[in-house]
N, CA, C and O of each residue as an XYZ file, in Angstrom:
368
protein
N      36.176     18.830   -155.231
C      35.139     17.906   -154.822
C      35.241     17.691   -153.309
O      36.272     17.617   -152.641
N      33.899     17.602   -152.876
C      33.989     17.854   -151.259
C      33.701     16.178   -150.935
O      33.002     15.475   -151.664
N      34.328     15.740   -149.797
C      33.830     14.434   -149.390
C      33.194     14.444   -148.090
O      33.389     15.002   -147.011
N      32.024     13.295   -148.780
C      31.098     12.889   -147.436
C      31.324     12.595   -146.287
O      31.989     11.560   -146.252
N      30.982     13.209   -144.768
C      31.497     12.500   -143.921
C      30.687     10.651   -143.753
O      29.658     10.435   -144.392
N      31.105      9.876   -143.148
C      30.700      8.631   -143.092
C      29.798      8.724   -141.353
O      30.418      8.831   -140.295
N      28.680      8.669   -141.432
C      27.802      8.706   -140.363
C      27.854      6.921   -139.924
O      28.114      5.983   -140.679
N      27.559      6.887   -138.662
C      27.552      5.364   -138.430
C      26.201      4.923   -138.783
O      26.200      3.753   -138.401
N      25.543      5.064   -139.072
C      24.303      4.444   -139.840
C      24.725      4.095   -140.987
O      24.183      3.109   -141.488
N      25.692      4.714   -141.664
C      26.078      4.374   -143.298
C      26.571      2.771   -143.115
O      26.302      1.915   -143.958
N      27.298      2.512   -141.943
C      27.612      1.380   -141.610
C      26.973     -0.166   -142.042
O      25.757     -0.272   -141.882
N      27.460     -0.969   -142.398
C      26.734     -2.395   -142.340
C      26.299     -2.506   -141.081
O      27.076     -1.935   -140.316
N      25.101     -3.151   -140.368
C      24.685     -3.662   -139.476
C      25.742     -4.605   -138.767
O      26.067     -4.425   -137.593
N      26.293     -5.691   -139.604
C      27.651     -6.599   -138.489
C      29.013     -5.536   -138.754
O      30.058     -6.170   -138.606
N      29.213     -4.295   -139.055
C      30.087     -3.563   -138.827
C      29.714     -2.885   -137.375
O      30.635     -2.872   -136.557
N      28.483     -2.334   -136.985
C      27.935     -1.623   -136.262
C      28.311     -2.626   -134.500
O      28.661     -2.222   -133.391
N      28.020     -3.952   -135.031
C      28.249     -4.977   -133.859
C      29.315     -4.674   -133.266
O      29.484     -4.249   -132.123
N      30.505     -5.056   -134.602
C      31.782     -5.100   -134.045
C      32.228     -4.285   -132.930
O      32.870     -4.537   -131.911
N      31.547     -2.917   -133.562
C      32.064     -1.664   -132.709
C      30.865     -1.963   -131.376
O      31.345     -2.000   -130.243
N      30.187     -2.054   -131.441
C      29.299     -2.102   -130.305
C      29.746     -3.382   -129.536
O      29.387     -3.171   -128.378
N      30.306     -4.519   -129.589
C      31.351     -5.065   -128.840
C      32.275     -4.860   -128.056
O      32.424     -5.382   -126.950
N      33.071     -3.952   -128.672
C      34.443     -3.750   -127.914
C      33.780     -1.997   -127.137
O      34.629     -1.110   -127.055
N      32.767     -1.768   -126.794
C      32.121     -0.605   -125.743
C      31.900     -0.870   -124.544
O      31.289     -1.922   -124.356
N      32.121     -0.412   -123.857
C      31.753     -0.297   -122.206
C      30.253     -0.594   -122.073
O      29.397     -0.513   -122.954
N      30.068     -1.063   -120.403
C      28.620     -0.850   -120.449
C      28.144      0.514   -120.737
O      27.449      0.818   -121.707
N      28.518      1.214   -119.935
C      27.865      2.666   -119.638
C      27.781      3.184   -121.932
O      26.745      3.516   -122.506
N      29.129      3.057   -122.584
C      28.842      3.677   -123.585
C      28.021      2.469   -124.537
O      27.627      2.809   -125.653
N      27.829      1.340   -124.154
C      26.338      0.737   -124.494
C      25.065      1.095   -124.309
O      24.183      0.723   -125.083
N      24.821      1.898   -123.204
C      24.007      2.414   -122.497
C      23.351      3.592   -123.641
O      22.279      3.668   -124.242
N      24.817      4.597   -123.579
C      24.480      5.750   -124.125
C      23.927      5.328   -125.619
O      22.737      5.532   -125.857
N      24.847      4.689   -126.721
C      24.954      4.392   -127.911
C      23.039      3.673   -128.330
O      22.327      3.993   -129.281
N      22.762      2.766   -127.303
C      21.138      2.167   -127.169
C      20.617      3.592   -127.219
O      19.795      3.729   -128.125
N      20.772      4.332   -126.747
C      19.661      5.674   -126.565
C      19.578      6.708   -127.810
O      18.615      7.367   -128.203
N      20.445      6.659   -128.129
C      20.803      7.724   -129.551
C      20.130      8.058   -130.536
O      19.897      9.170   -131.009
N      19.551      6.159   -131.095
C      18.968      5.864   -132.009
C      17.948      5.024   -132.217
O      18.039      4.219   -131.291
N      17.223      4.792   -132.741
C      16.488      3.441   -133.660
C      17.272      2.102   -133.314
O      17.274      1.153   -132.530
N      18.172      2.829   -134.793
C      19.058      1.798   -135.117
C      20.074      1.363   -133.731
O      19.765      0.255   -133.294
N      20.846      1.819   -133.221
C      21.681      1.770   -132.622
C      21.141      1.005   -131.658
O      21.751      0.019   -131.245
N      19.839      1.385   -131.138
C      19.067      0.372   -129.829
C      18.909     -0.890   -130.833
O      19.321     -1.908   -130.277
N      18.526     -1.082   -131.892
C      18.266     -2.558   -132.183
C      19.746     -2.949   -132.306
O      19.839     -3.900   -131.530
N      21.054     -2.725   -132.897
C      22.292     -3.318   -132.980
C      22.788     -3.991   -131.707
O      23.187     -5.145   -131.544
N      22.594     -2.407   -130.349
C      22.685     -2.724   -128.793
C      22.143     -4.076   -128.127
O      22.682     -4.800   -127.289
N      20.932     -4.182   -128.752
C      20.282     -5.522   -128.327
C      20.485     -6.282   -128.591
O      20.247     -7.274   -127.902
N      21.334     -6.377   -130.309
C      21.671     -7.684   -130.716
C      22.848     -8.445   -130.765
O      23.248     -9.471   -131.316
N      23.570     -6.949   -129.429
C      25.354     -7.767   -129.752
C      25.024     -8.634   -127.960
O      24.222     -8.225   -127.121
N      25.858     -9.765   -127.847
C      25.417    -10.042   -126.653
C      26.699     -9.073   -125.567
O      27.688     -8.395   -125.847
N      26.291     -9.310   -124.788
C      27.228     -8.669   -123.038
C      27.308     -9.319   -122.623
O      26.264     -9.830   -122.219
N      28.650    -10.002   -122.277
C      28.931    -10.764   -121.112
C      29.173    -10.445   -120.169
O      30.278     -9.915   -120.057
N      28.348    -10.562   -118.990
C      28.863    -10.150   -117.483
C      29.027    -11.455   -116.721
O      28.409    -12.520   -116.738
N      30.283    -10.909   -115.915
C      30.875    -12.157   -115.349
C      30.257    -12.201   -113.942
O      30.157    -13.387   -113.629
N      29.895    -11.566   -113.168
C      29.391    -11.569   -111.970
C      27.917    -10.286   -111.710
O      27.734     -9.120   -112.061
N      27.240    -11.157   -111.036
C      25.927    -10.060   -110.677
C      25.247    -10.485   -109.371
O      24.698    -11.526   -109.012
N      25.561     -8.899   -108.596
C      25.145     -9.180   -107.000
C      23.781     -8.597   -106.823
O      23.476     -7.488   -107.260
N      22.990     -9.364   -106.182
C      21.714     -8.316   -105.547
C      21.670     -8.867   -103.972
O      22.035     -9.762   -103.210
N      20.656     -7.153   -104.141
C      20.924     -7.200   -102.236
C      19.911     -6.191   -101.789
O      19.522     -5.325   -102.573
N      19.389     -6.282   -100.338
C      18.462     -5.079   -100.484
C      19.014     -4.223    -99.298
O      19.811     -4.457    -98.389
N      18.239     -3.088    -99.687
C      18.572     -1.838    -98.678
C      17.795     -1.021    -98.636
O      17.193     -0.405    -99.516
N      17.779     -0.977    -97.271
C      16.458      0.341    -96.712
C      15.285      0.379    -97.804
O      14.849      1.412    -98.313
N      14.868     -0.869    -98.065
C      13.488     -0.731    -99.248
C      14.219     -0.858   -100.575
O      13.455     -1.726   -100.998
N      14.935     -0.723   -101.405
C      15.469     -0.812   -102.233
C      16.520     -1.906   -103.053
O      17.201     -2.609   -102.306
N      16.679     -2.077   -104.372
C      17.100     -3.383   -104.584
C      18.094     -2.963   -105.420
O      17.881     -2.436   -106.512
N      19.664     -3.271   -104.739
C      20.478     -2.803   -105.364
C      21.219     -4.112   -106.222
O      21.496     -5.186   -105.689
N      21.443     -3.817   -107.487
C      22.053     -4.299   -108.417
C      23.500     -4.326   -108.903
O      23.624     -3.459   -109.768
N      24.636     -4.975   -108.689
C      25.913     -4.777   -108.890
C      26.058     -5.495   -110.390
O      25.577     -6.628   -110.378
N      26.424     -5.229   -111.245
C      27.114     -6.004   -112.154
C      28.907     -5.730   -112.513
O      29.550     -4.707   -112.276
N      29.247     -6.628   -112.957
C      30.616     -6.808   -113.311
C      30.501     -7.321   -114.271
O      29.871     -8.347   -114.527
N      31.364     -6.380   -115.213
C      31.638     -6.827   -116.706
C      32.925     -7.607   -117.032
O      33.193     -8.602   -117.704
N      33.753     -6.547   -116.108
C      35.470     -7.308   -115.999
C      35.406     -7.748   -114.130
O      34.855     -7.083   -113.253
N      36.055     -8.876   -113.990
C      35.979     -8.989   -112.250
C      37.361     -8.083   -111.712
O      38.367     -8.269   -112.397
N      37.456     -7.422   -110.911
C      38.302     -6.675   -110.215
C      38.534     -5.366   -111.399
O      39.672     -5.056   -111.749
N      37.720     -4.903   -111.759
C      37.837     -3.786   -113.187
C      36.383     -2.755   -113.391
O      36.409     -1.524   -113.364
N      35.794     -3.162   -113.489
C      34.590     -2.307   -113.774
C      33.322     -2.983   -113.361
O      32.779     -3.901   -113.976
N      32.914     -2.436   -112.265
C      31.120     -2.838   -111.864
C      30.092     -1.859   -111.748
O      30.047     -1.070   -110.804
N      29.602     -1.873   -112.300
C      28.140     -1.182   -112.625
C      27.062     -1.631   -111.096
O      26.786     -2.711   -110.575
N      26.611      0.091   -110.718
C      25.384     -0.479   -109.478
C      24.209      0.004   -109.977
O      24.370      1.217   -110.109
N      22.707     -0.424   -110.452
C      21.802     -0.188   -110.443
C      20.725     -0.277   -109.458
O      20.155     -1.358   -109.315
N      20.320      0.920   -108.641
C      19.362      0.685   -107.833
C      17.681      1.297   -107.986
O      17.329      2.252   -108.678
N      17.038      0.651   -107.342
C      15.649      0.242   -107.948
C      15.034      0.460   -106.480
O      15.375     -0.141   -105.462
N      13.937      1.570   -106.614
C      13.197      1.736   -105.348
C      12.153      3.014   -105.600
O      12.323      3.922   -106.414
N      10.815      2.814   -104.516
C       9.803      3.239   -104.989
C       9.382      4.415   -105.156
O       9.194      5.152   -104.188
N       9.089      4.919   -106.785
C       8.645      6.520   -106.363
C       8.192      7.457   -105.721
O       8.253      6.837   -104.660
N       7.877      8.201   -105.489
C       7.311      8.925   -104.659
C       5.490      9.065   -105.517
O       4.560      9.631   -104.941
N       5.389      8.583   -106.569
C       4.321      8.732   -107.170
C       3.667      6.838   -106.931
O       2.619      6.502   -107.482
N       4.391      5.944   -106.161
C       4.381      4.470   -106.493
C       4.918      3.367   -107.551
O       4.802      2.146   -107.657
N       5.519      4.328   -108.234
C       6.409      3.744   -109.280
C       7.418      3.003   -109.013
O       7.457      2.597   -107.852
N       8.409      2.628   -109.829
C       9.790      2.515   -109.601
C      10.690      3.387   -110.065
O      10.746      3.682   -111.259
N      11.580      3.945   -109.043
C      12.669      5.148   -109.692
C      14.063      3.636   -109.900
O      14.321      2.536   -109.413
N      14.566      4.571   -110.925
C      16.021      3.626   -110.706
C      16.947      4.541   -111.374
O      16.667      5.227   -112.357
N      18.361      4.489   -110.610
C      18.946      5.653   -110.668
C      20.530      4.282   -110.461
O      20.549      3.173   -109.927
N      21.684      5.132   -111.210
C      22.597      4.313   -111.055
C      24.084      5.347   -110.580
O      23.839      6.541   -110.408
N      25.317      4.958   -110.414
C      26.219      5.594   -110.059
C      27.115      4.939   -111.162
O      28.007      4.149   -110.853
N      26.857      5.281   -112.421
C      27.439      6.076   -113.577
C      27.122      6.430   -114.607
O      27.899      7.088   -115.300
């Protein structure tokens, strides 16, 4: 008899949290994109960020967050397409 692998969808929904808790931003990031499901779980676990800088530059609006202080900060920057849009592009 062959056994099933266990897909994370097989998961309970507050199992799915748990794990989506203890994730990084960036693999919050990824894990939101994957799926359906996974973007609605993503949305519903909260993130605490402890610090968030904005600031502008040369036209552009750069975004720092900190999840841990002196540990991991996330930069999101935000500036205008070349079509008039907004591009936003980050460094991770």
């Amino acid at each position: 008899m062959t056994k099933k692998s266990i897909e994370l969808s097989d998961l309970p929904p507050e199992m799915l949290q748990l794990l989506v808790e203890k994730c990084d931003f960036v693999t919050r990031r990824r894990l939101r994109a994957s799926s359906s499901l996974m973007y609605e779980v993503v949305d519903s676990t909260k993130l605490y960020i402890q610090s968030v800088q904005m600031g502008l530059w040369d036209k552009n609006v750069i975004l720092k967050l900190a999840i841990k202080l002196f540990e991991d900060d996330y930069t999101l920057n935000f500036g205008e397409s070349e079509t008039g849009g907004t591009r936003i592009w980050s460094d991770f």
